[in-house]
Residue frames relative to the residue before (quaternion, step in Angstrom):
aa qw qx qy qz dx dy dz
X 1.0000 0.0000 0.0000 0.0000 0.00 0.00 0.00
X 0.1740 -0.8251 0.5111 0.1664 3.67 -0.68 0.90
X 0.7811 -0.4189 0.1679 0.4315 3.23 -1.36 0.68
X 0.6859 0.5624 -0.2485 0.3891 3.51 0.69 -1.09
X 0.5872 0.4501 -0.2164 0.6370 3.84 1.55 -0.88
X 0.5869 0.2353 -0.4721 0.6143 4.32 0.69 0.06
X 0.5803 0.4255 -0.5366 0.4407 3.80 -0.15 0.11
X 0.6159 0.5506 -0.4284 0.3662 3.69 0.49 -0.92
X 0.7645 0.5156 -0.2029 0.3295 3.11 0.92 -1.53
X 0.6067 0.5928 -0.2689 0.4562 3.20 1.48 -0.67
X 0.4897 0.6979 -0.3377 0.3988 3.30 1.38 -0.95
X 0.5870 0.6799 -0.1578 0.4102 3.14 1.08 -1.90
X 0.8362 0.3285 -0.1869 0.3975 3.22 0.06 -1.61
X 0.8118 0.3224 -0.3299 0.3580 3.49 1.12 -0.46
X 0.3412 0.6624 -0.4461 0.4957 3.27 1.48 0.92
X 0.5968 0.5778 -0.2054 0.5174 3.28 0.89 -1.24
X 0.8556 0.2979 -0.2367 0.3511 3.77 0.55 -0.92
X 0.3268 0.6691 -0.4382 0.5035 3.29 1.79 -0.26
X 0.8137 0.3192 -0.2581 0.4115 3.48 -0.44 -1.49
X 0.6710 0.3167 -0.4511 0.4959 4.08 0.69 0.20
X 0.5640 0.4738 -0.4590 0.4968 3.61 0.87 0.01
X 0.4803 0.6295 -0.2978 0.5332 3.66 1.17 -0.32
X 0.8543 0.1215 -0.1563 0.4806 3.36 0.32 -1.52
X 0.6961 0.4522 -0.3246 0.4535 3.40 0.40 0.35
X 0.6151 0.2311 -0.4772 0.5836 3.60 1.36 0.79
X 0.4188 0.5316 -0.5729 0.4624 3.88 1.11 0.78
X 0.6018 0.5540 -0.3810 0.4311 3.81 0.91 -1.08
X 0.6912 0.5350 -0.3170 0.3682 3.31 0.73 -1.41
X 0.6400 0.6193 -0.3553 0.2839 3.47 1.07 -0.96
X 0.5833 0.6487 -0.2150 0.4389 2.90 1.46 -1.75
X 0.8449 0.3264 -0.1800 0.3836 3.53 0.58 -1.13
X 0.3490 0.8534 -0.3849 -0.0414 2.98 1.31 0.39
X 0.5235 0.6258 -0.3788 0.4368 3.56 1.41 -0.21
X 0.7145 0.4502 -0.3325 0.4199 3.44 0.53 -0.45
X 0.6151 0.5227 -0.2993 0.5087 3.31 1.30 -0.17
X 0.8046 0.2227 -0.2292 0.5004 3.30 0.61 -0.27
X 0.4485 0.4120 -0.4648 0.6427 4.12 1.18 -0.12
X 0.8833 0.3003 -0.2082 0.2937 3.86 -0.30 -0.91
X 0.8269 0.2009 -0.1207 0.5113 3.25 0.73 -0.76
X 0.5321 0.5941 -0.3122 0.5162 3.89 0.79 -0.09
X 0.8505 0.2706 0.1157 0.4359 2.82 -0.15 -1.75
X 0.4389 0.7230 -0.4830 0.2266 3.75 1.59 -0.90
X 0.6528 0.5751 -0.2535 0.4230 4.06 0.42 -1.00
X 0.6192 0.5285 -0.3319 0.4766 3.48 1.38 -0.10
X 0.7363 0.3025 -0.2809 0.5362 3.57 1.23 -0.21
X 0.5830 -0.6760 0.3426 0.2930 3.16 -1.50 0.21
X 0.6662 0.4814 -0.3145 0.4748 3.45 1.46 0.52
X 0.1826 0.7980 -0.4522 0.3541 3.41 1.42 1.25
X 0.4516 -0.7325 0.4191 0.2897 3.23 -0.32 1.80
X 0.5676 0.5838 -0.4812 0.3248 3.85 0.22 -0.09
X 0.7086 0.4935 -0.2048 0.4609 3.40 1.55 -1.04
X 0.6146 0.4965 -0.4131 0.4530 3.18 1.13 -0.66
X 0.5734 0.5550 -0.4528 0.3978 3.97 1.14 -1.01
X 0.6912 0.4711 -0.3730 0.4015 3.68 0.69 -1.01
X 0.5688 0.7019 -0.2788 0.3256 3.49 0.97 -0.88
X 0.6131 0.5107 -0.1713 0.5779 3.31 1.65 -1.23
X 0.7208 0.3680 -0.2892 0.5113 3.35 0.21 -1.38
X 0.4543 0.6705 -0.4169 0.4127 4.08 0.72 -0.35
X 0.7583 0.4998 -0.0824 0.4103 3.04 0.52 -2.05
X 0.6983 0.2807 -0.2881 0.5921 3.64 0.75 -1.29
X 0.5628 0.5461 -0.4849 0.3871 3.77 0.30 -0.51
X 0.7833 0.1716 0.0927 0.5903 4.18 -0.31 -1.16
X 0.3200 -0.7117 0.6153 0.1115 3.70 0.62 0.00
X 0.5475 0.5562 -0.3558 0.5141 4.00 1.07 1.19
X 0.3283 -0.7508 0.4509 0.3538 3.64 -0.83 0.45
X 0.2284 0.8428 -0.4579 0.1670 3.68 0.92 0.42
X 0.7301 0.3557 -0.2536 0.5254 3.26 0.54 -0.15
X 0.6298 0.5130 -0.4509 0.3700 3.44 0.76 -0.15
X 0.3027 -0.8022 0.4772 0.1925 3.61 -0.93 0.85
X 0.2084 -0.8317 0.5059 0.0940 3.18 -0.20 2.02
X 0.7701 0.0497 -0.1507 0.6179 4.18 0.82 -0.19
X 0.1563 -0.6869 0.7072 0.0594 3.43 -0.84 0.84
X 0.1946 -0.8121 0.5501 -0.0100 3.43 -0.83 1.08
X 0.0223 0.8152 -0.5420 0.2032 3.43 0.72 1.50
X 0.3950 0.5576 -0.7262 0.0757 3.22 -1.45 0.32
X 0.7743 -0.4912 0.3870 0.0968 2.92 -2.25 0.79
X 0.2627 -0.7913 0.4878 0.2586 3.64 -0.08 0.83
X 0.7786 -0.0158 -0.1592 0.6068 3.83 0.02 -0.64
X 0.0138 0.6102 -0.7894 -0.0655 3.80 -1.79 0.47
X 0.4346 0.6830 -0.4045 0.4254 3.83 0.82 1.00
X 0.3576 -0.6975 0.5448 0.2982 3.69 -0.35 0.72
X 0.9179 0.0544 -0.0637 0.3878 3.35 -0.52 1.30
X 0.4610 0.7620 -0.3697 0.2649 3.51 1.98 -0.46
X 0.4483 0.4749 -0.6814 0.3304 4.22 0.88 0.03
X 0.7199 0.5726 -0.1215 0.3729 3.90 0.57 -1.83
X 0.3361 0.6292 -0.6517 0.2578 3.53 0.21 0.09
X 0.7315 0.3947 -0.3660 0.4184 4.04 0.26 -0.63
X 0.6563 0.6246 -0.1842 0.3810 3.17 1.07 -1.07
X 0.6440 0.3218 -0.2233 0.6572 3.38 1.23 -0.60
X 0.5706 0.2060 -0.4943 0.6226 4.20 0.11 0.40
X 0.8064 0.3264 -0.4678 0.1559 3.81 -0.19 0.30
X 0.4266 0.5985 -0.3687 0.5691 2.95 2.41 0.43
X 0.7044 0.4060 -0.3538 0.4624 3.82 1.03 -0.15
X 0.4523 0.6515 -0.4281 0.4333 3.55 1.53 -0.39
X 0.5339 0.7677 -0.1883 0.3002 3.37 1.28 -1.65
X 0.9119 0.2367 -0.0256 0.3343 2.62 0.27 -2.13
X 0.5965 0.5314 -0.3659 0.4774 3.03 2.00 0.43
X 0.8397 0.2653 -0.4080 0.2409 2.85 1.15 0.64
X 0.2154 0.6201 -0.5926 0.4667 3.01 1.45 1.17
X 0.6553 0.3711 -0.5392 0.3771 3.99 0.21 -1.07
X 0.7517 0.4976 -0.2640 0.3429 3.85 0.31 -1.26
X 0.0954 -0.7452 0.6348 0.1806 3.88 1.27 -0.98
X 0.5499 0.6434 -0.5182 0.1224 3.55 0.22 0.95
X 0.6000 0.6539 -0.1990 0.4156 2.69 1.57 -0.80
X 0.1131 -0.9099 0.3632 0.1655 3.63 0.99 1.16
X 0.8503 0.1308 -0.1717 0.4800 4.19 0.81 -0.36
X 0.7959 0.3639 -0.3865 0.2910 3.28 0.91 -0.07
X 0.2889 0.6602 -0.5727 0.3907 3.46 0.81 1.01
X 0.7503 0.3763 -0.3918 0.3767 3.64 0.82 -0.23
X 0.6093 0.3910 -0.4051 0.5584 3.48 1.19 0.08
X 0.4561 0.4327 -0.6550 0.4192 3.61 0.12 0.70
């Protein structure tokens, strides 16, 4: 196979993977509720098929509802562009002003 016929082939394959990266982030689009109500987010409610499996096996195991998770208390820690890092990023710009300037002679290492 010459050089020009492994390019074809490559050509191929990355034609070939576009259009399934294509059709499978159109699918994804379509589905987008089920992906995030069911499979994202599913562990936020209390009818998340994982609980209901423990719930059974609970139930026939010990014959009690102890394991079954009657309120999950879920909520979302940051919904803030950027809101974990807010120190972290003024102590990467403190930084880098004072490496550009080199004036700041000890307290760049305790940031």
């Amino acid at each position: 196979m010459s050089f020009i016929d492994h390019l074809e082939a490559l050509r191929w394959h990355v034609i070939r993977a576009a259009i399934s990266v294509v059709v499978f982030a159109t699918g994804a689009f379509f589905a987008k509720d089920f992906l995030f109500h069911d499979l994202i987010l599913g562990p936020s409610r209390n009818d998340f098929w994982t609980y209901r499996a423990f719930c059974r096996l609970g139930q026939w195991m010990s014959s009690s509802a102890e394991p079954c998770a009657n309120n999950v208390n879920f909520v979302i820690q940051n919904r803030e562009m950027s809101g974990q890092r807010p120190c972290t990023s003024a102590r990467r710009l403190w930084w880098a002003l004072c490496w550009r300037s080199r004036t700041c002679s000890g307290s760049c290492g305790a940031l």
